[in-house]
ZAFI-857640 format. One record per residue: residue number from 1; x, y, z of N, C-alpha, C in turn. Coordinates in Angstrom, 2 decimals, decimal comma. Layout:
N
- NUM	X	Y	Z	X	Y	Z	X	Y	Z;
...
This chain:
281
- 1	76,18	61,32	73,27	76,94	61,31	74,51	78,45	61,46	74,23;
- 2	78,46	60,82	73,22	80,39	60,68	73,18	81,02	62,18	72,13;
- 3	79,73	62,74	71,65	80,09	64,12	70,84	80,37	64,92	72,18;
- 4	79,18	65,16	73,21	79,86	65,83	74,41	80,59	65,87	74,92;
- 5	81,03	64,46	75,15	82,44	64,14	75,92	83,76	65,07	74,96;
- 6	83,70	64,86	73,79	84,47	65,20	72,80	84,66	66,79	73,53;
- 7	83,54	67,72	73,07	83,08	69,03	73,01	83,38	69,52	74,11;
- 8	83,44	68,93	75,64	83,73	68,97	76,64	85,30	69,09	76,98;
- 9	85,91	67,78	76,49	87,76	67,65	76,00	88,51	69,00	75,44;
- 10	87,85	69,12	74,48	88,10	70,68	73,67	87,83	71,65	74,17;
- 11	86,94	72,31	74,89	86,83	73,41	75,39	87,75	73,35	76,81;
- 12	88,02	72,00	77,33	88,61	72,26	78,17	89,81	72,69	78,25;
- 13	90,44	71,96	76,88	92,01	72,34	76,50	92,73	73,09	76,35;
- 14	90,90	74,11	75,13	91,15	75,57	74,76	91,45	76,46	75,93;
- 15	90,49	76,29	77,38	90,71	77,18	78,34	91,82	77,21	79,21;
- 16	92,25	75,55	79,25	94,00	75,72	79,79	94,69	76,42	78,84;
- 17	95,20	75,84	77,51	95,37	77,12	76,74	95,33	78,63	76,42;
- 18	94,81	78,87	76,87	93,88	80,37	77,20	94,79	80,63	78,30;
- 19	94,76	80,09	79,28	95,03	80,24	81,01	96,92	80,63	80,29;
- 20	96,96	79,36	80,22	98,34	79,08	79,98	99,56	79,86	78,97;
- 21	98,41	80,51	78,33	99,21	81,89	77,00	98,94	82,97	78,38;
- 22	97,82	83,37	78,57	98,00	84,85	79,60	98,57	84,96	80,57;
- 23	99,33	83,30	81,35	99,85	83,72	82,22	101,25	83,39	82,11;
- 24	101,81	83,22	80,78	103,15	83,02	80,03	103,40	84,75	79,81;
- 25	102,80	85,17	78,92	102,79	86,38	78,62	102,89	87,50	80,17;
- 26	102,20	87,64	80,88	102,27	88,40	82,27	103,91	88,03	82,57;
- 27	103,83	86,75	82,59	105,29	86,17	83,60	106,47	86,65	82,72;
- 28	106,43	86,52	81,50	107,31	86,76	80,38	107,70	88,75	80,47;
- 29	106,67	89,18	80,54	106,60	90,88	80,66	107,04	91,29	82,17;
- 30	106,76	90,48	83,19	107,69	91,24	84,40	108,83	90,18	84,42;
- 31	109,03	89,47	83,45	110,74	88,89	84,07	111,44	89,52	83,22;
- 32	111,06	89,93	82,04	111,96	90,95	80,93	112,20	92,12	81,58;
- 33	110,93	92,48	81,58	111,68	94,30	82,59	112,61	93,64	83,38;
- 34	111,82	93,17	84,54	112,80	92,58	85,79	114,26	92,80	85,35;
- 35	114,52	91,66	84,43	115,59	91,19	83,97	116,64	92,69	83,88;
- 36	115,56	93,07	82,60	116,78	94,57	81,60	116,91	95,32	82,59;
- 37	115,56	95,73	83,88	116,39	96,90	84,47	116,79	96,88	86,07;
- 38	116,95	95,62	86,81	117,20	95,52	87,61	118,85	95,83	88,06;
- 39	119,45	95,67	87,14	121,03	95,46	87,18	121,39	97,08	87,04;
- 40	120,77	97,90	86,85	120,92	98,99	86,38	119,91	100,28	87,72;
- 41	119,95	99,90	88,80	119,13	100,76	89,58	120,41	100,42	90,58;
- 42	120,64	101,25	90,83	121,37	102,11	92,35	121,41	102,99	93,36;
- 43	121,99	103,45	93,60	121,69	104,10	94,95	121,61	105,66	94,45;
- 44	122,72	105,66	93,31	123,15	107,01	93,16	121,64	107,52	92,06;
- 45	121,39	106,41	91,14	120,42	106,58	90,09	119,50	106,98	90,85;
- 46	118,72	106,55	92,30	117,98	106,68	93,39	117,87	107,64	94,31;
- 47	118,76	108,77	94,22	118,85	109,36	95,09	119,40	110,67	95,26;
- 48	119,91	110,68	93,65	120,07	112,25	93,31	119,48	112,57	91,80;
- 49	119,54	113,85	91,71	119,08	114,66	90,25	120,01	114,31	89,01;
- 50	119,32	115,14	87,73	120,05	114,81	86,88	121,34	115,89	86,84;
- 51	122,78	115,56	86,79	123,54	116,93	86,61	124,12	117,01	85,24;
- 52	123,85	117,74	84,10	124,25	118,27	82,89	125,45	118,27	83,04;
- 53	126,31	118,91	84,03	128,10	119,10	83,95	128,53	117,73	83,62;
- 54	128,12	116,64	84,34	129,60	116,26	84,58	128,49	114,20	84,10;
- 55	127,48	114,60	83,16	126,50	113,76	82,63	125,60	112,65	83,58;
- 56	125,81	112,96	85,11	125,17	111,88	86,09	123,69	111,92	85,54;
- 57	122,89	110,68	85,73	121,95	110,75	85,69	121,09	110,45	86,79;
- 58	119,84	110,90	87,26	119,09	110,64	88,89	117,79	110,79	88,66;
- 59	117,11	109,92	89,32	115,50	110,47	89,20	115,21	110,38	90,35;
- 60	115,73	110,90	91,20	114,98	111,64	92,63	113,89	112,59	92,50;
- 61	114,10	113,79	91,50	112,69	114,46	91,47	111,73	114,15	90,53;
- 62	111,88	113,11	89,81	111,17	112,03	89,85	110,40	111,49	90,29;
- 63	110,78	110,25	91,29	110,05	110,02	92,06	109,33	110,90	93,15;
- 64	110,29	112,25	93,26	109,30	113,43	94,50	108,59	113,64	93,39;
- 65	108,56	114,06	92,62	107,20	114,16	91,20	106,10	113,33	91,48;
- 66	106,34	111,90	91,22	105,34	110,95	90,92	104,75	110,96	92,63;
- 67	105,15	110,94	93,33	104,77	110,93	95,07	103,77	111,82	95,10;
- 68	104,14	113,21	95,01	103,81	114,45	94,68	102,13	114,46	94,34;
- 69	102,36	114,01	93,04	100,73	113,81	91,72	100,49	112,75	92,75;
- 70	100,61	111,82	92,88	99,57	110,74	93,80	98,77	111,19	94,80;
- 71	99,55	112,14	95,94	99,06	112,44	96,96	97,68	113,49	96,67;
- 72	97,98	114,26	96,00	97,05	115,71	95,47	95,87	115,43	94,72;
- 73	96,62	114,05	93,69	95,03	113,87	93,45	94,35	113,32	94,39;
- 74	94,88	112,27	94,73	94,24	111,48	95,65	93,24	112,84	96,84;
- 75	93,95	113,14	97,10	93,14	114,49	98,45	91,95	115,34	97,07;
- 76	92,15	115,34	96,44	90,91	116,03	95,15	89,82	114,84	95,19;
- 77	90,38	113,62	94,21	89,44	112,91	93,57	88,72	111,69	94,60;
- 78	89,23	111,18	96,07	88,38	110,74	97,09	87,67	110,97	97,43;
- 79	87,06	112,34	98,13	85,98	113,00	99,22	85,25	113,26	97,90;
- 80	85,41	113,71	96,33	84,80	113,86	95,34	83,48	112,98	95,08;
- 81	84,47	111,34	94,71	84,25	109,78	93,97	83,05	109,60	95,00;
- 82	83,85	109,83	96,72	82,83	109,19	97,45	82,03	109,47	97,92;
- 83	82,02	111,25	97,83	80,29	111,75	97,76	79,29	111,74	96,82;
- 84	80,13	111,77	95,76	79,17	111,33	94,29	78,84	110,54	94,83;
- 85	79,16	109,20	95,11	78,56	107,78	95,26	77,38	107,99	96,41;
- 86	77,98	108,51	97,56	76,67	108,31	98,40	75,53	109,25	98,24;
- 87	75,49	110,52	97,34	74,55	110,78	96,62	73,74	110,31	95,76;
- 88	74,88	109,52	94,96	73,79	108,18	93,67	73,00	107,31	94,26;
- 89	73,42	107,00	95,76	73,54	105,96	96,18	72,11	106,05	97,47;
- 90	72,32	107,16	98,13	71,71	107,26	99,27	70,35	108,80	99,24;
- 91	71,27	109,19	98,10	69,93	110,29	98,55	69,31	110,87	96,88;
- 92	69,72	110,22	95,85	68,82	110,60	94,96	67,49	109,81	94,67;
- 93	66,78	110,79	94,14	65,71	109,80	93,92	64,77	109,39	92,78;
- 94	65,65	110,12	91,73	65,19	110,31	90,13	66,24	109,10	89,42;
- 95	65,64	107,55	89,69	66,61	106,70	88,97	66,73	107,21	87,01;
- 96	66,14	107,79	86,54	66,70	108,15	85,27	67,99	109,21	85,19;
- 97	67,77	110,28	86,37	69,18	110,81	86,50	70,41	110,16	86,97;
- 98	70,01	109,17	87,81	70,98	108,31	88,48	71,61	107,48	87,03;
- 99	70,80	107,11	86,63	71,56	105,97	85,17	72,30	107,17	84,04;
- 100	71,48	107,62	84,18	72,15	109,07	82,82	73,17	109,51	83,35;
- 101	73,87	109,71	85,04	74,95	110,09	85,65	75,92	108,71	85,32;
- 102	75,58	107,78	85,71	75,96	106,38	85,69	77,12	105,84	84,56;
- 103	75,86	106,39	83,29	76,29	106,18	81,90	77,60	106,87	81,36;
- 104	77,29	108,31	82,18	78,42	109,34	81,68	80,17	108,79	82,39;
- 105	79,65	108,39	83,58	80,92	108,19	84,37	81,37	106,95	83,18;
- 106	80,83	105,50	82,92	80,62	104,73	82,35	82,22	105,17	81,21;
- 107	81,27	105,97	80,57	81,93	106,61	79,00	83,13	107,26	79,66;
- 108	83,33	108,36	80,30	84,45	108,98	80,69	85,75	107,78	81,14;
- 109	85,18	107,04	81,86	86,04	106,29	82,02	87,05	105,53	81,12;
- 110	86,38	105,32	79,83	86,54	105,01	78,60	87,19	105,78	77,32;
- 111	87,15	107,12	77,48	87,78	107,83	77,03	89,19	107,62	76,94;
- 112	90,67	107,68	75,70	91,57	107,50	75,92	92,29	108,70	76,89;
- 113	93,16	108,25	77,59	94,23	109,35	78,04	94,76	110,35	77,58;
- 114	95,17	110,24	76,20	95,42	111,66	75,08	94,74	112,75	74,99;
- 115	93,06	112,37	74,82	91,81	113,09	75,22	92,19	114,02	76,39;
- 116	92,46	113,69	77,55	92,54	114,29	78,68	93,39	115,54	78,62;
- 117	94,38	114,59	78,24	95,71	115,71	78,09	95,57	116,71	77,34;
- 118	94,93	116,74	76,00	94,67	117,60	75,46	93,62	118,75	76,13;
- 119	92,39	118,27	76,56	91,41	119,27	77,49	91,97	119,69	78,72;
- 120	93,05	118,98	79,50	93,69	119,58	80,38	94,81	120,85	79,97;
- 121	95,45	120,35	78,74	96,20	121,38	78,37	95,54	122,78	77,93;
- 122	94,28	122,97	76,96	93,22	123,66	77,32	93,17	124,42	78,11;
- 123	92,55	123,43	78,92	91,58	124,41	79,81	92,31	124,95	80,76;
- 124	92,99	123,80	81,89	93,53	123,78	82,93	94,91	125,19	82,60;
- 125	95,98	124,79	81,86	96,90	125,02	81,80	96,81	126,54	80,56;
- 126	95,84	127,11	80,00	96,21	128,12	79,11	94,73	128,67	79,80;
- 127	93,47	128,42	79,71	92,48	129,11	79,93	92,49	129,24	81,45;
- 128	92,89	128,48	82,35	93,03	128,48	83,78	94,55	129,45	84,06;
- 129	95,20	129,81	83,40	96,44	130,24	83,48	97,35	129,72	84,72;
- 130	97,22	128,06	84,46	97,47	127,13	85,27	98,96	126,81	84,98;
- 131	99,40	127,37	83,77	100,55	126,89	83,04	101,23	125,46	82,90;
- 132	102,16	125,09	82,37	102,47	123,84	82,56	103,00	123,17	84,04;
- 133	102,44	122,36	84,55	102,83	122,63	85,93	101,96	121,46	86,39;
- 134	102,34	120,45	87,73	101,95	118,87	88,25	100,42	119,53	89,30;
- 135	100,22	120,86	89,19	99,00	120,78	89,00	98,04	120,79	88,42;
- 136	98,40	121,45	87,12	97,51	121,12	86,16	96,78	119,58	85,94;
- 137	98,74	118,45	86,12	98,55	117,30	85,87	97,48	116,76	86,93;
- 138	97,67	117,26	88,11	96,68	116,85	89,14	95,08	117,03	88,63;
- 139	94,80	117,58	88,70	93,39	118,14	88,13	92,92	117,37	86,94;
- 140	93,60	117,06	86,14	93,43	116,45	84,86	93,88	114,80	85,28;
- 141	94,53	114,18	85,89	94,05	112,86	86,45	93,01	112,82	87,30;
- 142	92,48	114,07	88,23	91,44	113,92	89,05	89,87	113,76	88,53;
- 143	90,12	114,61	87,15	88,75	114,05	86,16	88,85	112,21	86,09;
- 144	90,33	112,17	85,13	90,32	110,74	84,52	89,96	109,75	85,58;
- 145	90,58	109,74	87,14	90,30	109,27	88,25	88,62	108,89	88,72;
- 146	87,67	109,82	88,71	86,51	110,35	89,28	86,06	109,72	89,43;
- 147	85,61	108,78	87,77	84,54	107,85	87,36	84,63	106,49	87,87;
- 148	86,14	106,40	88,28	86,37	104,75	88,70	86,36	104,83	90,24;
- 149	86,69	105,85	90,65	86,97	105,94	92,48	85,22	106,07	92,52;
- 150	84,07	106,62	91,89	83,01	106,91	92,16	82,18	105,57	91,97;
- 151	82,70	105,08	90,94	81,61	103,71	90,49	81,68	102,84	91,69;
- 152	83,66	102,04	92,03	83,77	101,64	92,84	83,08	101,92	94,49;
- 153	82,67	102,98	94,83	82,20	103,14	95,99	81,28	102,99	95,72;
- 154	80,43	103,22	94,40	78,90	103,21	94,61	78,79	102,18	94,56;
- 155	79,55	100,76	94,10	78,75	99,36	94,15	79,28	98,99	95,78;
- 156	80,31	99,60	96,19	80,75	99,34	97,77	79,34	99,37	98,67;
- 157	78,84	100,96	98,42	77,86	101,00	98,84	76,67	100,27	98,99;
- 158	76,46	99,35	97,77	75,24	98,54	97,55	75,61	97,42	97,83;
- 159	76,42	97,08	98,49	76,94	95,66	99,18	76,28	95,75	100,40;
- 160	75,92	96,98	101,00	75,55	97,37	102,70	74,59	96,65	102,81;
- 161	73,62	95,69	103,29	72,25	95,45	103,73	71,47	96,77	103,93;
- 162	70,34	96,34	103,19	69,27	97,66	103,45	68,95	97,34	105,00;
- 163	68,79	96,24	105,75	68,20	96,10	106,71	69,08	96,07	107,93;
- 164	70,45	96,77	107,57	71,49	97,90	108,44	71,00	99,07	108,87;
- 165	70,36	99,90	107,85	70,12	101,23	107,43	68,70	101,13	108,38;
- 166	67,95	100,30	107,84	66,35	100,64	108,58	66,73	100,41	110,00;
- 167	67,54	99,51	110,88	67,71	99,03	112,07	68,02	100,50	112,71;
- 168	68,79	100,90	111,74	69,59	102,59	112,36	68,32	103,49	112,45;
- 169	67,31	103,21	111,70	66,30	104,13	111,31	66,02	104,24	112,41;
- 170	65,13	102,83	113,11	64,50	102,26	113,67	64,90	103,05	115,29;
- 171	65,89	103,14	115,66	66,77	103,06	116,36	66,53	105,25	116,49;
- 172	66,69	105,72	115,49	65,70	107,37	115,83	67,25	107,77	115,23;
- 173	68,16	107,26	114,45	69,14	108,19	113,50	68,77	109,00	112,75;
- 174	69,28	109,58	112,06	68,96	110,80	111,33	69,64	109,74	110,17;
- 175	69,20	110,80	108,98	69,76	109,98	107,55	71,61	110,12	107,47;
- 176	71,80	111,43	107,72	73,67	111,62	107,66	74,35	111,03	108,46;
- 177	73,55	110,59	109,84	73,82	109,90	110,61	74,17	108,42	110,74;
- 178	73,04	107,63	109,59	73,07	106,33	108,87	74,18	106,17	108,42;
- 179	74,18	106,84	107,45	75,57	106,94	106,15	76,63	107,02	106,92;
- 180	77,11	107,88	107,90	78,34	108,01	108,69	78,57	107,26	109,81;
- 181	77,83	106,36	109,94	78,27	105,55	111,16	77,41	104,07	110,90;
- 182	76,84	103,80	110,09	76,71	102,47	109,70	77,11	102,14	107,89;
- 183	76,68	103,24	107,10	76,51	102,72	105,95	78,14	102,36	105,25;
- 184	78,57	103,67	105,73	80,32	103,77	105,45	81,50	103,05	105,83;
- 185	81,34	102,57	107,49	82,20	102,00	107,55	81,57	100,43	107,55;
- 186	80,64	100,59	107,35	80,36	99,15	106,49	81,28	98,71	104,73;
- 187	81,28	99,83	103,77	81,69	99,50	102,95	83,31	100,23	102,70;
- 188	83,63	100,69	103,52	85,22	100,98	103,35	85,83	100,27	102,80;
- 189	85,67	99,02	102,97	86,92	97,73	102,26	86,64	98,26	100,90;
- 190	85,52	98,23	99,89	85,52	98,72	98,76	86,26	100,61	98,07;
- 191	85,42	101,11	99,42	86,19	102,82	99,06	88,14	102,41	98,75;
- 192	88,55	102,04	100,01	90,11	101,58	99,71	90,22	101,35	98,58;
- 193	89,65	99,77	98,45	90,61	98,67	97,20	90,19	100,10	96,04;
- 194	89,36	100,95	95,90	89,24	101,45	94,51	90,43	102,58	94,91;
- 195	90,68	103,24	96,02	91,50	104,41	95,85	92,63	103,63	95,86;
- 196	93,22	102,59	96,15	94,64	102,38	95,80	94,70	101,63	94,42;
- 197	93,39	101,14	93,52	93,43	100,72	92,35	93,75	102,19	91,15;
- 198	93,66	103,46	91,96	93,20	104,90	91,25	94,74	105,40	91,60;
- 199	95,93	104,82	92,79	96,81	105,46	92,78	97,57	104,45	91,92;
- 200	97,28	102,98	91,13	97,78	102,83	89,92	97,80	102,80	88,87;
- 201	96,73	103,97	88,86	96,54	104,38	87,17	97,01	105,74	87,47;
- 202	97,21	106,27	88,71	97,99	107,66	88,22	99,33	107,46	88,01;
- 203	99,35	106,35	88,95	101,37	105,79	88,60	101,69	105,70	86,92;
- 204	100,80	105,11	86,63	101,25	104,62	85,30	100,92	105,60	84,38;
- 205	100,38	106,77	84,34	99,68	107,86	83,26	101,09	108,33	83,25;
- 206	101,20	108,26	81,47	101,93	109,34	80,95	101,52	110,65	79,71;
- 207	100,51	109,50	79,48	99,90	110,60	78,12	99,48	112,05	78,20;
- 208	98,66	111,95	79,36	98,02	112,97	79,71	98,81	114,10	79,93;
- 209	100,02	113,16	81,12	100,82	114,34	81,50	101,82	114,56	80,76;
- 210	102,08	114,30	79,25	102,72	114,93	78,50	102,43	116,75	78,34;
- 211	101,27	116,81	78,11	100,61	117,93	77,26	100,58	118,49	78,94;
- 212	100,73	118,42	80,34	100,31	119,19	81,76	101,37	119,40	82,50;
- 213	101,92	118,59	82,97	102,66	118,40	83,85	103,97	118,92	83,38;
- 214	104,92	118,56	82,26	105,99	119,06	81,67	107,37	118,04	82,32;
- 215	108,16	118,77	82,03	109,41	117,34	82,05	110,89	117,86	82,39;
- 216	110,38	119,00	83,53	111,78	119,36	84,59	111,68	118,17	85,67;
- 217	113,63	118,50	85,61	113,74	117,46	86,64	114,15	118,06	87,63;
- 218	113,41	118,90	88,49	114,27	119,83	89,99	113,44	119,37	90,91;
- 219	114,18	119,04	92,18	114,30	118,77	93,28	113,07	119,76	94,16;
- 220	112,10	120,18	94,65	111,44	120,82	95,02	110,41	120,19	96,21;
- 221	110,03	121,17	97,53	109,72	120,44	98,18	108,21	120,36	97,65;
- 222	106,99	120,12	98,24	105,77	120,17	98,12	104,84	121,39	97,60;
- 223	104,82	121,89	98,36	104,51	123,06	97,74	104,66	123,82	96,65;
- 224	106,10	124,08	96,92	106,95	124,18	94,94	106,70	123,77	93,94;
- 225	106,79	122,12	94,35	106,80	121,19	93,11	105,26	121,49	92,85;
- 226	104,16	121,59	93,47	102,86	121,37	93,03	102,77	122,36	91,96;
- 227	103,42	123,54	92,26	102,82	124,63	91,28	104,02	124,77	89,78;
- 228	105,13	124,13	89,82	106,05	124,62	89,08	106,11	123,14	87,39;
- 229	106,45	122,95	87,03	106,98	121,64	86,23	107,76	120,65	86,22;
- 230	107,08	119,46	86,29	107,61	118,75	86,85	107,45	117,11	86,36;
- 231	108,24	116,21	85,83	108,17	114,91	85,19	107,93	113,96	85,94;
- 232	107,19	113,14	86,01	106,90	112,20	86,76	108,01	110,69	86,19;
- 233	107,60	109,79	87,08	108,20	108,65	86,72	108,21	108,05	85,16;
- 234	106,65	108,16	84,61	106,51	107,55	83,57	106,92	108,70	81,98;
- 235	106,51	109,70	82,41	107,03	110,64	81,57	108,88	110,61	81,56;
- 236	109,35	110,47	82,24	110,63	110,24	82,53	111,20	109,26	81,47;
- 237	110,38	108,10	81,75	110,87	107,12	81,25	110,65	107,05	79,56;
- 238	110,04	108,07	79,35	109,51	108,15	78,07	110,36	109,27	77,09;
- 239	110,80	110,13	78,12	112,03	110,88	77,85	113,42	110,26	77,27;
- 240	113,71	109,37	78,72	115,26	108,60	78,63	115,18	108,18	77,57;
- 241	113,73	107,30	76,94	113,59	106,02	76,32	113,80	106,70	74,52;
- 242	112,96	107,82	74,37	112,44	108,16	73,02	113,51	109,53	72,41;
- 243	113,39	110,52	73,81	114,32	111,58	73,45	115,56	111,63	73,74;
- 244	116,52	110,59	74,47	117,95	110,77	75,01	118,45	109,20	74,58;
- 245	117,62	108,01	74,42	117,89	107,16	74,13	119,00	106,63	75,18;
- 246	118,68	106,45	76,60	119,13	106,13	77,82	118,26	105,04	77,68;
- 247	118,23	103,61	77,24	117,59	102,48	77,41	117,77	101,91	78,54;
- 248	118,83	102,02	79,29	119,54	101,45	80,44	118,34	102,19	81,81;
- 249	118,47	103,19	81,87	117,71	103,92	82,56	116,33	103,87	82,58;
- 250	116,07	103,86	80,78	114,65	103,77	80,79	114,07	102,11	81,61;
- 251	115,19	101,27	81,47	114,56	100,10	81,59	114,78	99,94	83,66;
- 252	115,54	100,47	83,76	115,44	100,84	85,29	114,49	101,90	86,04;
- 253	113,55	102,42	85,02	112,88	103,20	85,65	111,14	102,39	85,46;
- 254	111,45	101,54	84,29	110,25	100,53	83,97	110,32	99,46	85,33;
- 255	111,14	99,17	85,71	111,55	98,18	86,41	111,08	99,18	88,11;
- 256	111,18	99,78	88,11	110,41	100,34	89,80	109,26	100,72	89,48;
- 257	108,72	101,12	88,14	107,11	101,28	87,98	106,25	99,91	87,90;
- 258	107,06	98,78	87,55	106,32	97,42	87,68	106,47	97,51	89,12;
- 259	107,62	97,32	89,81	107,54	96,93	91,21	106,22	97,39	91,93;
- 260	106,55	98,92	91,81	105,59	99,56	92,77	103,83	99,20	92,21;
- 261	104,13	99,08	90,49	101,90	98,60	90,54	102,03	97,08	91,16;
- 262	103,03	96,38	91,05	102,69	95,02	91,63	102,91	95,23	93,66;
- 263	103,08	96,11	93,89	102,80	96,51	95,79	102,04	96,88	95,62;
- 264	101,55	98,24	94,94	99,70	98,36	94,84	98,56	97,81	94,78;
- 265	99,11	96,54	93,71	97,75	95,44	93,51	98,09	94,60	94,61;
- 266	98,99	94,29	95,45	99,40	93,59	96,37	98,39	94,24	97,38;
- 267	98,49	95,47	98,06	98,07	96,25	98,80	96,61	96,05	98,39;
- 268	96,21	96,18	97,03	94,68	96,26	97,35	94,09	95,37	97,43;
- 269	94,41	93,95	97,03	94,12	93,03	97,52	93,79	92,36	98,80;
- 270	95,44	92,83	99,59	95,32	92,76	101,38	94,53	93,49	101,92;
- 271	93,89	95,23	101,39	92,88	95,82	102,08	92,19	95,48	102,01;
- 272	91,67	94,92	100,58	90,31	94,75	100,56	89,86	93,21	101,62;
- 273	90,84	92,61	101,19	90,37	91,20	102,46	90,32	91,97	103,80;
- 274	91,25	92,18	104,12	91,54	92,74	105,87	89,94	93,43	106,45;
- 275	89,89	94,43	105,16	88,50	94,74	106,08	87,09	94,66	105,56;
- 276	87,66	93,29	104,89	85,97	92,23	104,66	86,40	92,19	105,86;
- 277	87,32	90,96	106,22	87,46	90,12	107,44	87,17	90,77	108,30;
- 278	87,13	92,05	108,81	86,70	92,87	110,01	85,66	93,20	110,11;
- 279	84,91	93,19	108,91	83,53	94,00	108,72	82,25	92,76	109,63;
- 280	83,07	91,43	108,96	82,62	90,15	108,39	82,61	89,87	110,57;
- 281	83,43	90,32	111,15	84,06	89,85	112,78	82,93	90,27	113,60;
């Protein structure tokens, strides 16, 4: 009895411990950025380009960059993720293809980012005569994207009650009919929380879009920018940081890429409650 008690003491200590290093470390990593690059973001750093004459520095097309890649994949790799899913989900019927699809997404997902960049540079950008350009980069996060926007909906999906679906049956729906008006907006809260968990891993990709995307900084509206070259936030920062040795900058440009994944995970958090809570009403 008193060895348990012991064994019990200790593991408990270890896991405050545990608790208490990972959430030193988190707190320690956004108060440092915080810290280095908060003092160093302005209006002007915010709101215009870089100009060579006269040495200003700006990451406005920048951020129209990183805006840019979010939106495009996002319109690619959604209607993609979430028909895969309701195909895995709703209308196949060979569970060995379903797991062998499963597995692959599984692995892809797992794959490093370098990987990408390299087969995007490939394919996309020399065999696609896609050239270097934030669509290439698009396309090549919309692979890396696929597997997680797809998994996520497919377990969204299997949250639904089967005995939703038969009621609809029951009721003289058609099967596309099920899926689009009971099965779906039954599990939306999940489709969300994964597409805004997918617009912070495109925020944060730089690897990939080393070798795709490229690392002009011009001002361009939508259209332009999609097809021409163009640096995103994190590539940016990888620039200032490694090739110009702008630490000041780099650490002000680290410092709005924490902000914005900590509004993202903020955001997906609040969606995903908001429309339990509605689903749940």
């Amino acid at each position: 009895m008193e060895k348990r008690k012991t064994y019990n003491v200790v593991m408990m200590v270890l896991m405050i411990g545990a608790t208490t290093v990972t959430c030193g470390l988190v707190l320690f990593l956004i108060s440092y950025v915080l810290a280095k690059g908060l003092p160093y973001i302005t209006w002007d750093l915010l709101s215009t380009g870089p100009s060579y004459l006269d040495g200003n520095i700006g990451i406005l097309p920048d951020i129209l960059n990183t805006v840019y890649m979010i939106l495009a994949t996002l319109v690619i790799v959604l209607p993609l993720g979430t028909g895969a899913a309701v195909y895995l989900t709703e209308y196949a019927k060979n569970k060995r293809v379903v797991s062998v699809i499963e597995y692959a997404a599984e692995t892809l997902s797992g794959i490093p980012s370098i990987i990408y960049g390299l087969v995007g540079m490939l394919f996309f950008c020399q065999f696609l005569d896609m050239k270097t350009s934030l669509l290439a980069g698009v396309m090549t996060l919309a692979i890396m994207n696929l597997p997680t926007v797809m998994r996520t909906a497919q377990e969204s999906l299997k949250t639904v009650p089967q005995s939703y679906r038969e009621g609809a049956f029951g009721l003289g729906a058609g099967k596309w009919r099920v899926i689009r008006t009971v099965v779906l907006p039954g599990c939306v809260d999940g489709i969300i929380t994964g597409c805004i968990l997918s617009t912070g891993r495109i925020l944060g990709e730089s690897a990939a879009l080393l070798f795709t995307a490229g690392f002009a900084h011009v001002i361009n509206d939508f259209f332009t920018g999609i097809t021409s070259s163009g640096c995103t936030l994190t590539v940016a920062l990888y620039v200032y940081a490694k090739e110009q040795g702008e630490f000041e900058v780099a650490f002000a440009i680290a410092a709005i890429l924490m902000i914005m994944t900590l509004i993202i995970n903020l955001s997906a958090d609040f969606a995903g409650k908001y429309f339990k809570k509605r689903r749940n009403a």
